[in-house]
RODRENPA-621841 format. One record per residue (C-alpha): residue in one letter; x, y, z. Coordinates in steps of 0.001 Angstrom, whole numbers, padded with zeros to 6 digits, always signed. Layout:
<recs>
AXYZ
...
</recs>
This chain:
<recs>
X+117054+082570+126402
X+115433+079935+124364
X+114549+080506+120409
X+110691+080284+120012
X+110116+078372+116797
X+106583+077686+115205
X+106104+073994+113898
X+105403+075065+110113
X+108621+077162+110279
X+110932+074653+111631
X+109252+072246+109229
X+109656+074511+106183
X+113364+075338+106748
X+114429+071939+107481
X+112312+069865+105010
X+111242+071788+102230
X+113725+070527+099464
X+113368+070766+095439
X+111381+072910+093065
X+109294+075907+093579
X+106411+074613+092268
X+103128+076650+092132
X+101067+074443+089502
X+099275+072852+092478
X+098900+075208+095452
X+095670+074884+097728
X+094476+078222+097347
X+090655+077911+098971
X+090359+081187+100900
X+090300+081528+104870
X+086870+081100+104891
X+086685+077949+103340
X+089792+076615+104488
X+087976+077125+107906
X+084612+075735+106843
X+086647+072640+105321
X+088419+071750+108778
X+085073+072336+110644
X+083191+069902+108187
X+086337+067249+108658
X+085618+067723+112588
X+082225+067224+111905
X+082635+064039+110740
X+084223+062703+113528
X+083452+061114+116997
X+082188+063791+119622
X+085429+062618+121143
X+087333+064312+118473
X+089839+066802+120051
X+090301+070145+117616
X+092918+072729+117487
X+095454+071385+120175
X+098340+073546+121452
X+101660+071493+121733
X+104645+072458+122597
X+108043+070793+123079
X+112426+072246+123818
X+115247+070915+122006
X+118670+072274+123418
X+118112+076309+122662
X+114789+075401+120967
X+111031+076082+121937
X+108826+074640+119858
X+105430+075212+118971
X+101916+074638+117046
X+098371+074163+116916
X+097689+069963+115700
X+094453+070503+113656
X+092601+067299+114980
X+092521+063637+117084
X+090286+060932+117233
X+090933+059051+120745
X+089512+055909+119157
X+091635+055351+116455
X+094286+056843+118410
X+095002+058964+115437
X+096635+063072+115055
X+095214+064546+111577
X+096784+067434+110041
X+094203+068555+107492
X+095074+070812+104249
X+092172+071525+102489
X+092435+071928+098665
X+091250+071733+095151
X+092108+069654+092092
X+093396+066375+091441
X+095668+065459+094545
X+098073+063117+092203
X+099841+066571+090822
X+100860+067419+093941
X+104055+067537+094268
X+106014+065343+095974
X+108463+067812+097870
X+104465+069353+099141
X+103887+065797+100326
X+106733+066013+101915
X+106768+068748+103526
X+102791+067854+104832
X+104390+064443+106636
X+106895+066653+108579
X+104766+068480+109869
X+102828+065496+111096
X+105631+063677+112861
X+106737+066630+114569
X+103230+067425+116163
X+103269+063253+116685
X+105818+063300+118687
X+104879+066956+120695
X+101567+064619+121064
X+103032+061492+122086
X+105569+063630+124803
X+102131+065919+126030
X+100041+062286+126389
X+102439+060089+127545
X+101670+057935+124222
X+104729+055229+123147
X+102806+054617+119694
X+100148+056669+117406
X+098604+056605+114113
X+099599+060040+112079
X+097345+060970+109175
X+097075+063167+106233
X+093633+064367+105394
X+093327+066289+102437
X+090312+067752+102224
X+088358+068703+098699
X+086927+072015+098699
X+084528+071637+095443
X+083916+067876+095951
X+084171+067339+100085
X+086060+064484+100003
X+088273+063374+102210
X+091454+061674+100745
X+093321+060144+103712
X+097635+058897+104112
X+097721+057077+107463
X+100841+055984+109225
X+101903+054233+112388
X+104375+055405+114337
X+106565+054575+117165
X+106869+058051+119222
X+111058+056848+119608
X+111102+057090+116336
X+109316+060424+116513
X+111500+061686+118345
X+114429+061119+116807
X+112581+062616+113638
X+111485+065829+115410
X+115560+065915+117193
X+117212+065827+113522
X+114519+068374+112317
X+116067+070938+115282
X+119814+069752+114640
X+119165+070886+111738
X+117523+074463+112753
X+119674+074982+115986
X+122825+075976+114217
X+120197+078664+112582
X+118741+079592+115516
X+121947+079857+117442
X+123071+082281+115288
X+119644+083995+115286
X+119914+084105+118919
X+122909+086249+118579
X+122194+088054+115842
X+119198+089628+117917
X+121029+089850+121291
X+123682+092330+119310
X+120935+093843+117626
X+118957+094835+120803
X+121961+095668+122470
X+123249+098189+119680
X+119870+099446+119509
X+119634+100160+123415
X+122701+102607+122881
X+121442+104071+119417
X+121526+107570+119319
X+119634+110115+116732
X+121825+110019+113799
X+121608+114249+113497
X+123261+116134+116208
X+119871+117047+117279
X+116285+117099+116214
X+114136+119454+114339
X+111415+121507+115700
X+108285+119239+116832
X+110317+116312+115383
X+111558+115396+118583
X+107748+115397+119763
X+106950+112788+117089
X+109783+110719+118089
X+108244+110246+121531
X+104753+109254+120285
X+106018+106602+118225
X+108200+105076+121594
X+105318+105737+124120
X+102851+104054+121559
X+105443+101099+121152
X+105998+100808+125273
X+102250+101670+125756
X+101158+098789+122859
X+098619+101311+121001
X+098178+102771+118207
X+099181+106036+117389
X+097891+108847+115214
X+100569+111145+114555
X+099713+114502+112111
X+103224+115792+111650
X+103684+118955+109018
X+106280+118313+106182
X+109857+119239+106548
X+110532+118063+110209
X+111838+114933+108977
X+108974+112435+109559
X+111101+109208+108202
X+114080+109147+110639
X+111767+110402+113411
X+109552+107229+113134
X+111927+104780+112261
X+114645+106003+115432
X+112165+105501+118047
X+110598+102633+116661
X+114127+101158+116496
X+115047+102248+120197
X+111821+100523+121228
X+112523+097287+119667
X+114842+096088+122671
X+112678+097319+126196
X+109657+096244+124508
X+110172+092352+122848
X+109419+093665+118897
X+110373+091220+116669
X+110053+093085+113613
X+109048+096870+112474
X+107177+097361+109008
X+107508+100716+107306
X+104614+100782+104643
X+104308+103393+101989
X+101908+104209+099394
X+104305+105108+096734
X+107908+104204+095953
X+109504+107209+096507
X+108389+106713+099942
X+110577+103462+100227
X+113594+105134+099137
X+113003+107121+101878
X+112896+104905+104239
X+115731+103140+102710
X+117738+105973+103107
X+116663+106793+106794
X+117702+103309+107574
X+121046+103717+105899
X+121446+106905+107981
X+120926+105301+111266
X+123151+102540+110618
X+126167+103812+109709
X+125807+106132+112559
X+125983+102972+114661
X+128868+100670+112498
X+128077+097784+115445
X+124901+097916+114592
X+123458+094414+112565
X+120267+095653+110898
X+118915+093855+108263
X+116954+095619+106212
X+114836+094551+103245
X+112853+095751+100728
X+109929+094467+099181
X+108276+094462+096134
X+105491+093274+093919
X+105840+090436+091877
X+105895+091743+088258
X+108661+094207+089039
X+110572+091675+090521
X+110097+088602+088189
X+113167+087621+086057
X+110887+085308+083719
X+107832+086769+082889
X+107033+084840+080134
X+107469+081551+082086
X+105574+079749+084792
X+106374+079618+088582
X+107810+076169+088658
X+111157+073646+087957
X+109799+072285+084151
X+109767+076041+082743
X+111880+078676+084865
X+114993+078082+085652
X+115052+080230+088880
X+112532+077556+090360
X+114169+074394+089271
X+116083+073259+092782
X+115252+076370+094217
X+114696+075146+097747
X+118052+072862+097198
X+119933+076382+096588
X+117861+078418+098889
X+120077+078100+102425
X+122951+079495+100892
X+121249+082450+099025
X+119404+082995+102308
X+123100+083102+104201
X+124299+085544+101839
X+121846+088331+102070
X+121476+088384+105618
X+125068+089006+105354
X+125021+091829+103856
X+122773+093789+106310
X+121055+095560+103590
X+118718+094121+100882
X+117213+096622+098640
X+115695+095090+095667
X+119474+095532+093849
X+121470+093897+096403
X+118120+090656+096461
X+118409+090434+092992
X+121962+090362+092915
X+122262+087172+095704
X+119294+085865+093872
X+121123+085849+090344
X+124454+084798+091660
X+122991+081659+093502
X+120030+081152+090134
X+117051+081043+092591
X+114087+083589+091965
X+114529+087098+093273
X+110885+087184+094369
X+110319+084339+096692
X+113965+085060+097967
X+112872+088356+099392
X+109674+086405+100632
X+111823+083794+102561
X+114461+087004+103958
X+111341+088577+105297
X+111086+085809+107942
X+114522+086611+109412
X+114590+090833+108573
X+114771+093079+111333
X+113220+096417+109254
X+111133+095215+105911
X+110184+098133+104036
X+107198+097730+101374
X+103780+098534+100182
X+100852+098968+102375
X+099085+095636+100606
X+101781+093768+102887
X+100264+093604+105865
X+096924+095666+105031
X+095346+094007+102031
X+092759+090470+102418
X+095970+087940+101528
X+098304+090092+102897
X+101963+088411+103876
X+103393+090015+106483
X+100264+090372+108595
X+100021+086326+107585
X+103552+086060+108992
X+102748+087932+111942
X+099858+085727+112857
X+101687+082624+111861
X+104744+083525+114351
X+103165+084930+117032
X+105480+088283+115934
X+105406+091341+117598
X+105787+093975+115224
X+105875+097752+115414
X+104537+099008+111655
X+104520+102769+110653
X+102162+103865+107787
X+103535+106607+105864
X+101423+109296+104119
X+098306+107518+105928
X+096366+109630+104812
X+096272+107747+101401
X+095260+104826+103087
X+091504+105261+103516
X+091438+104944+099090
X+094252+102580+099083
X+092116+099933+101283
X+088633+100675+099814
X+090617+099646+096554
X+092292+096437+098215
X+088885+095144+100075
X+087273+095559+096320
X+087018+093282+092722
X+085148+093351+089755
X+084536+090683+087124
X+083788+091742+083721
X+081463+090018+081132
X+083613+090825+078341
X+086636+089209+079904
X+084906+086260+080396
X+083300+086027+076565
X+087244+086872+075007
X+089074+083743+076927
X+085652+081397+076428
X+087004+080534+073170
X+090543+079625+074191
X+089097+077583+077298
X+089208+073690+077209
X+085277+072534+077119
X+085018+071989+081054
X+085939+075561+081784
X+084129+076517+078790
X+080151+075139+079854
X+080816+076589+083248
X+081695+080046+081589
X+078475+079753+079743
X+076854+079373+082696
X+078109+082246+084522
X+077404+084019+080672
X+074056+083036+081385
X+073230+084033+084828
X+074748+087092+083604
X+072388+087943+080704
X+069430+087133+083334
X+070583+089573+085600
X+071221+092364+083248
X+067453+091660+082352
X+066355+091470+085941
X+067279+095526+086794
X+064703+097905+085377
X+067797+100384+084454
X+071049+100509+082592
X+072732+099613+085933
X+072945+100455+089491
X+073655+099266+092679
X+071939+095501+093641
X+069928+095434+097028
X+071815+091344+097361
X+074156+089532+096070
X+072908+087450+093150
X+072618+083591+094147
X+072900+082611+091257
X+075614+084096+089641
X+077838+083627+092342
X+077174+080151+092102
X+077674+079763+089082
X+081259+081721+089552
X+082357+079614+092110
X+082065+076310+090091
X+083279+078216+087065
X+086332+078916+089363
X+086541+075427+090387
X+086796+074365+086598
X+089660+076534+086142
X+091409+075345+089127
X+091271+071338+087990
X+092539+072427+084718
X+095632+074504+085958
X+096226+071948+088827
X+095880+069308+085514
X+097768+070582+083199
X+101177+072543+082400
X+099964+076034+081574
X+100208+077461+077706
X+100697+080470+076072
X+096938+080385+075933
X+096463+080398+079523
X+097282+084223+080270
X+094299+085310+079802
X+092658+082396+081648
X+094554+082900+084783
X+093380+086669+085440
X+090171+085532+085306
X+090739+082976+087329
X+091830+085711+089956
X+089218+087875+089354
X+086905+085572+089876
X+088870+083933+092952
X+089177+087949+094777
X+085757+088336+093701
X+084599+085090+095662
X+086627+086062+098668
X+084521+089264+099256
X+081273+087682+098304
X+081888+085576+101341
X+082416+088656+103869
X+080228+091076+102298
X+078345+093758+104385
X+077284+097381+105247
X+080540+098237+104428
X+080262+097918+100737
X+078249+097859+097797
X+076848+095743+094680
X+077282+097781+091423
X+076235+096373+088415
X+077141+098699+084982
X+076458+097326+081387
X+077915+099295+079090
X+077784+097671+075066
X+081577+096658+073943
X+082867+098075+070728
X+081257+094648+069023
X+077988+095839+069926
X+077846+092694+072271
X+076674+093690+076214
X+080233+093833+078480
X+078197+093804+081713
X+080472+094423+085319
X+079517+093352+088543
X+081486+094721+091362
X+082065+094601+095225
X+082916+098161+095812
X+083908+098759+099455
X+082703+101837+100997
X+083979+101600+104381
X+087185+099595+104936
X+087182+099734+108834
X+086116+096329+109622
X+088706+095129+107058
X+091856+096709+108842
X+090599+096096+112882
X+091907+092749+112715
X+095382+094314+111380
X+095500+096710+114061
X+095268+094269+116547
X+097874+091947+115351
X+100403+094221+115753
X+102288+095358+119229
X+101521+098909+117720
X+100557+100967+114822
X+101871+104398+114163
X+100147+106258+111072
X+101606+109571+110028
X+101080+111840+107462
X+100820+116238+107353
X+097073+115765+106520
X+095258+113953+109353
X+092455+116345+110046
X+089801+115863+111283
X+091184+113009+113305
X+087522+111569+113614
X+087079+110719+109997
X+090147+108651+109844
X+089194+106657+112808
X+086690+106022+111823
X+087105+105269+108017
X+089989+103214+109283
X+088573+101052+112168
X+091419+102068+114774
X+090914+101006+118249
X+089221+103514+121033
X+092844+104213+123258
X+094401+105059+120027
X+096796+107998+120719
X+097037+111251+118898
X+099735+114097+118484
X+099422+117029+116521
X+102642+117498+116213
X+103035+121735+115680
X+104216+123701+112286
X+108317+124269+112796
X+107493+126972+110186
X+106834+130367+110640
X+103792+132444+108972
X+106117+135249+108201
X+107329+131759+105843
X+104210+131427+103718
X+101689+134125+102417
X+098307+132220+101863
X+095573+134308+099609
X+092036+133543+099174
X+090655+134279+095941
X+087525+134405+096290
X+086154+136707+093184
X+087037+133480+090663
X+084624+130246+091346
X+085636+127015+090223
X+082658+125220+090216
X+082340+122901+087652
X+079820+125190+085656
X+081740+128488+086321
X+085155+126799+085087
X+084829+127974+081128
X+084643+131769+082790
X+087458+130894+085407
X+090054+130178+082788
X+091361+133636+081581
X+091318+134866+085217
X+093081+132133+086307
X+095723+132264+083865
X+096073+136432+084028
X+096165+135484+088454
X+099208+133334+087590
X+100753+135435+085221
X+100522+138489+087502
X+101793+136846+090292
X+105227+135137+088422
X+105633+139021+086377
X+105804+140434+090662
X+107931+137562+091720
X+109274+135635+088995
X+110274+131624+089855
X+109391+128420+089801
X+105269+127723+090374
X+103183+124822+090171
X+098811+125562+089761
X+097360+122789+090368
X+093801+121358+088825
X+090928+119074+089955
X+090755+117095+086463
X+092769+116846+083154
X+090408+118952+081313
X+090476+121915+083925
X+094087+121705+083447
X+094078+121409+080054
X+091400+124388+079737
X+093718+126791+081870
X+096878+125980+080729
X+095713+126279+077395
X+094664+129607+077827
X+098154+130559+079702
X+100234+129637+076717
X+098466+131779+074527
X+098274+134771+076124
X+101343+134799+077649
X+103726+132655+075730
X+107172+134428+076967
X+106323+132278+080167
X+108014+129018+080319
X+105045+126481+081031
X+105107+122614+080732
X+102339+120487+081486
X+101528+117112+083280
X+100095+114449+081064
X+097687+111558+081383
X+099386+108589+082099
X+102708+109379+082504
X+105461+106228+082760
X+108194+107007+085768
X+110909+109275+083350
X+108120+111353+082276
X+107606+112030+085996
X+111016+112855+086695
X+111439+115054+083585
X+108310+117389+084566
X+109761+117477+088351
X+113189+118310+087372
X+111962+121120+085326
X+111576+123020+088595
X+115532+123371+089141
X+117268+125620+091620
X+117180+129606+089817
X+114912+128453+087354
X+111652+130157+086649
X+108461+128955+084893
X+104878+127169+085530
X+103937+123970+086255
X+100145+122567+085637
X+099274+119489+087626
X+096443+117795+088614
X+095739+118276+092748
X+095643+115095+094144
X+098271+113624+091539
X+101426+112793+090861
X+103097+115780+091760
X+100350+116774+094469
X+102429+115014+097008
X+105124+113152+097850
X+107825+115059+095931
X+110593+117579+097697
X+111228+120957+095956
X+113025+123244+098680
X+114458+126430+098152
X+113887+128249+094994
X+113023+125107+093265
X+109516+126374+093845
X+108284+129134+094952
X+104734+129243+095065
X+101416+127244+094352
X+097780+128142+092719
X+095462+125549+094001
X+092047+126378+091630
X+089506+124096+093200
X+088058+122812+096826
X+089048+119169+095218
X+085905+117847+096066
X+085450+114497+094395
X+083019+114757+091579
X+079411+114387+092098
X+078647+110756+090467
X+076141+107738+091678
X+079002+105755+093514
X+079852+109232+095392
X+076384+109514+096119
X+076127+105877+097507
X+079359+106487+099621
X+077668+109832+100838
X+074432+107773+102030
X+076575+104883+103570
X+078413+107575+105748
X+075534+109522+106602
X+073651+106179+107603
X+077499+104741+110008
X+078629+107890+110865
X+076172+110804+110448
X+078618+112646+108143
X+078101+111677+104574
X+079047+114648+103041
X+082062+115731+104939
X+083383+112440+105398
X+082386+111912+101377
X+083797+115075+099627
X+084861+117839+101755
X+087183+115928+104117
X+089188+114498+100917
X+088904+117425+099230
X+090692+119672+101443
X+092884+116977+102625
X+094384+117012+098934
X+094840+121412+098959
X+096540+120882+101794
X+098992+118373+100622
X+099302+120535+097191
X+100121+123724+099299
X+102459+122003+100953
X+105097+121599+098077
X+105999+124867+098621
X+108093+125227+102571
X+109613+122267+102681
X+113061+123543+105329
X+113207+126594+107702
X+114883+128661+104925
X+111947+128440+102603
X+109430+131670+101775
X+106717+131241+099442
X+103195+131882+098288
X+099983+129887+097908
X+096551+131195+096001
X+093567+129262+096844
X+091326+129858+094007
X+087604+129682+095005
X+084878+131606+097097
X+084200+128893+099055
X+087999+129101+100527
X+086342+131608+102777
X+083933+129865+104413
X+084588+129091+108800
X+084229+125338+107876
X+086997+125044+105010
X+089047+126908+107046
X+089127+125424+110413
X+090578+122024+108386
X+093016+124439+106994
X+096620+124145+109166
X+097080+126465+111852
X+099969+127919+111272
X+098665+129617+107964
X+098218+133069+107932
X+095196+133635+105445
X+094622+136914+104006
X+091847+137876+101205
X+093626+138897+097573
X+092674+141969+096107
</recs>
């Protein structure tokens, strides 16, 4: 079986040599890196061939790529990189790198055409001032070929061993077996959806309760598929960190249940977290960790993959011993991982790696999205960016004088808009023309300076900005239905106007298609999928995409649920709701004393309630979740809840502690969930009720009672957590009642009415 290898790959593992360096990195975005090599093409002869597949086999090796351009009259192959900035601080190892790339598809070219010489040319292309800046060589394709024949020497020992890392690995995973000595209730269920979706190559919808052990019964099957059905890699994405762990752990589980087994599994992480030097700059003249990194890279590389597992401990320890950056060494391991473990903004967000990797590749990946429920706000966040007028007035006077009279100009435009709207703010109808030109060349300034100079301890501040302004660009390019303009202009604490225009996106659907499709298959997850409409839609998944509703292992006999419907807590019946609130909870611990939580839709509900608990009934332990709350604070107010313990906990539903955290047993034993959790009533809620109303003819269930009940759900759900488990949960409000709250309720709830 040959190794398929993609051009840039092979190029980058065999010829990339010397400092990271990321003082000059071409950073226009896919739409104008697009544009730029259309405009080149443009340019040329109507003969001019575009976008040529090539291919070529070296011993084990398949090689493969797309040449960007050639002109038949000047018998010349172009690879064109489009940029910005003055191309003299390039570095020379990107150069480099660029020429490599050239020969290789020269000599593909030369083997396809039958060609014994060609002309091989580097176009670099100038986003902000279209010019063309062209390297031309001629080239013998013998010595081509020797050229590309040392770059695979050089890869086949690599892929040779890749070759047999993955035959063990699919044959170890053909025999795997579940790592328990059998499965849960309805987890066995799930396990099947995620295999069928793999072997079927769909996406699946899976709404699986909490408890059945959703982790190892998505990962298992997803694993077992990997072999019959050609996946290259599988992706488990979480919202929150505690859901890595998870995973980690699941994965961990599996493998030593199978010692044969060679899974590499890595963990990723964002930047900040995992920089050594934060105070330096990402190249060789001010972090050491970049100087030579690519010269010490191969042997870091060697000895993670060694090691099977690479949480962010065991990367940062490789990365340390061998002094490259523990970062872009858990970028490079996720080419060669088997199971990479990470964020959704991997593969979901607008510059997002892995789905970059996947495209780049031609993977076939299997990617499981846990808690997907949180997804629909976690994309509407990443497919969003605001720029703020008082960011750009506090770097203005730091800025050298080029960046500075293009900030003035965007100042400008800015001022003229904020007279333009007849309000204090709203949404815009447009996008201003203006402004956004005057953003874009304001961007461009900022870009020659960083690409011209070594950045300074005054250039912080200058750099968000510059990618604020460079997200905000992106979206201005693929802006649509799906979001909206807002423009607020609030006065700063100087009395000077700190005016925000932002992209808010509304719908993130069109955003995420293309990231459904690149995958073999997609299996989202989560205890609160209902109605399975809304997230299709709000999500963009394709028409064939599978779903399982994957039944309660739990009993009702388990859980008592009680509507309370003689206490409202509508926003202006919430001052009245407090003392009954607190006497509810205090009744219900001086029955059954324990560990509760009573959860809130806002701080100051909380605040209000839990106030009035501790003074009239101060005997009970009580202790409180805070605003902003670093990780220990988080841990201290969930390990209050310990086994035999007894006491209250107020959180806020939809929090923290809303989801996501495991409290079995007597660690709690009941919940108070005082609100519907519909999102307030405010003008972007309103817009985003219109919008839906307008795409899907459901603006306000899709807008507040869908998330709203989704969060109760996920509250109530702290409380069974195993088989063993009994509990209680109160749902506080009138409106609990009602035949359309309760058919998104789950079914296995037996609801009675409280006294």
């Amino acid at each position: 079986m040959p190794y398929s290898v993609a051009v840039r790959t092979l190029c980058e593992f065999t010829a990339k040599c010397g400092d990271l360096d990321l003082r000059f990195t071409p950073t226009p975005s896919g739409r104008e890196g697009i544009a730029g090599h259309q405009l080149v093409a443009s340019r040329r002869g109507p003969l001019y061939e575009t976008e040529i597949s090539l291919s070529g086999d070296f011993d084990r090796l398949a090689v493969r790529g797309r040449a960007d351009g050639y002109d038949p009259g000047l018998n010349r192959l172009e690879e064109i990189k489009t940029h910005r900035g003055d191309l003299g601080k390039q570095p020379g190892n990107h150069r480099h790198l660029h020429w490599a790339q050239a020969k290789v598809y020269g000599w593909l070219f030369c083997q396809a055409r039958g060609l014994s010489e060609i002309n091989l040319a580097l176009v670099y292309f100038d986003i902000a001032t279209q010019q063309e800046t062209t390297f031309a060589e001629r080239h013998c394709a013998e010595s081509l070929r020797h050229f590309f024949e040392a770059r695979c020497r050089d890869f086949v020992a690599w892929a040779e061993q890749e070759l047999e890392h993955r035959a063990a690995r699919d044959r170890c995973l053909s025999a795997l077996a579940f790592p328990h000595p059998s499965f849960r209730a309805g987890q066995r269920e799930l396990a099947e959806s995620v295999y069928k979706g793999a072997a079927a190559g769909r996406c699946v919808m899976a709404q699986a309760p909490t408890g059945i052990g959703k982790t190892v019964g998505t990962i298992f099957p997803m694993l077992k598929a990997a072999a019959p059905h050609g996946l290259d890699k599988i992706f488990y994405l979480t919202a929150k960190s505690t859901g890595r762990r998870l995973a980690l752990d699941a994965a961990a589980l599996i493998a030593d249940g199978a010692p044969a087994l060679p899974l590499r599994v890595l963990e990723l992480t964002a930047r900040d977290k995992a920089c050594e030097h934060p105070d330096k700059a990402c190249h060789g003249d001010a972090c050491p960790l970049a100087k030579g990194f690519y010269d010490r890279l191969p042997a870091a590389r060697l000895d993670s993959l060694g090691s099977g597992s690479m949480d962010l401990a065991s990367v940062r320890s490789v990365a340390l011993r061998h002094q490259v950056c523990p970062y872009y060494l858990g970028q490079e391991l996720s080419r060669w991982a088997d199971l990479i473990v990470g964020d959704y903004n991997y593969y979901f967000d607008t510059s997002a790696m892995l789905h970059a990797m996947t495209q780049g590749n031609e993977w076939r990946v299997g990617v499981l999205a846990d808690e997907a429920h949180n997804l629909v706000e976690r994309a509407r966040a990443m497919y969003s960016a605001g720029i703020s007028q008082s960011s750009l007035r506090a770097v203005r006077p730091v800025a050298p004088l080029a960046v500075r009279r293009a900030l003035d100009k965007v100042n400008r435009c800015w001022n003229a808009l904020r007279k333009s709207q007849a309000g204090p703010g709203g949404t815009l109808d447009s996008l201003p023309g203006p402004f956004i030109t005057a953003l874009r060349q304001a961007g461009n300034a900022m870009e020659t300076h960083f690409s011209e100079a070594s950045p300074g301890p005054a250039d912080g501040p200058l750099q968000q900005l510059y990618f604020d302004i460079f997200g905000f660009q992106r979206l201005a390019e693929s802006f649509g239905s799906h979001s909206v303009i807002e423009l607020t202009d609030p006065v700063a604490p100087s009395g000077k106007p700190a005016a925000t225009l932002r992209i808010q996106n509304l719908i993130p659907a069109p955003f995420l298609k293309p990231r459904f499709a690149a995958a073999r298959t997609v299996t989202l997850f989560s205890a609160t999928l209902n109605p399975r409409r809304y997230y299709t839609d709000m999500l963009g998944l394709p028409d064939n995409t599978a779903w399982v509703d994957v039944a309660s292992p739990f009993s009702p006999d388990q859980l008592s649920v009680r509507v309370v419907s003689k206490i409202s807590t509508r926003y202006s019946d919430r001052q009245r709701s407090a003392e009954p609130i607190a006497r509810l909870i205090a009744d219900q611990f001086d029955a059954c004393p324990g560990n509760y939580l009573a959860f809130f839709s806002s701080f100051d509900y909380l605040e209000l309630v839990a106030s009035e608990f501790t003074r009239r009934y101060p005997s009970v332990p009580s202790w409180t979740q805070t605003r902003g709350m670093n990780e220990q604070q988080r841990k201290t107010f969930v390990d209050r809840f310990r086994p035999g313990g007894s006491g209250v906990g107020f959180a806020v539903l939809g929090g923290s502690f809303g989801e996501g955290i495991d409290l079995p047993g007597d660690r709690l034993v009941g919940a108070f969930v005082a609100t519907l959790g519909l999102p307030q009533v405010s003008t972007r809620n309103e817009q985003l009720k219109a919008c839906l109303e307008s795409a899907f003819r459901s603006g306000y269930n899709y807008t507040y009672l869908y998330p709203g009940i989704q969060k109760v759900v996920q509250a109530a759900g702290r409380v069974i957590r195993t088989q063993e488990d009994k509990g209680i949960v109160y749902l506080i409000d009138d409106r609990f009642a009602r035949p359309t709250v309760r058919e998104l309720l789950p079914a296995w709830w037996r609801i009675s009415c409280a006294a």
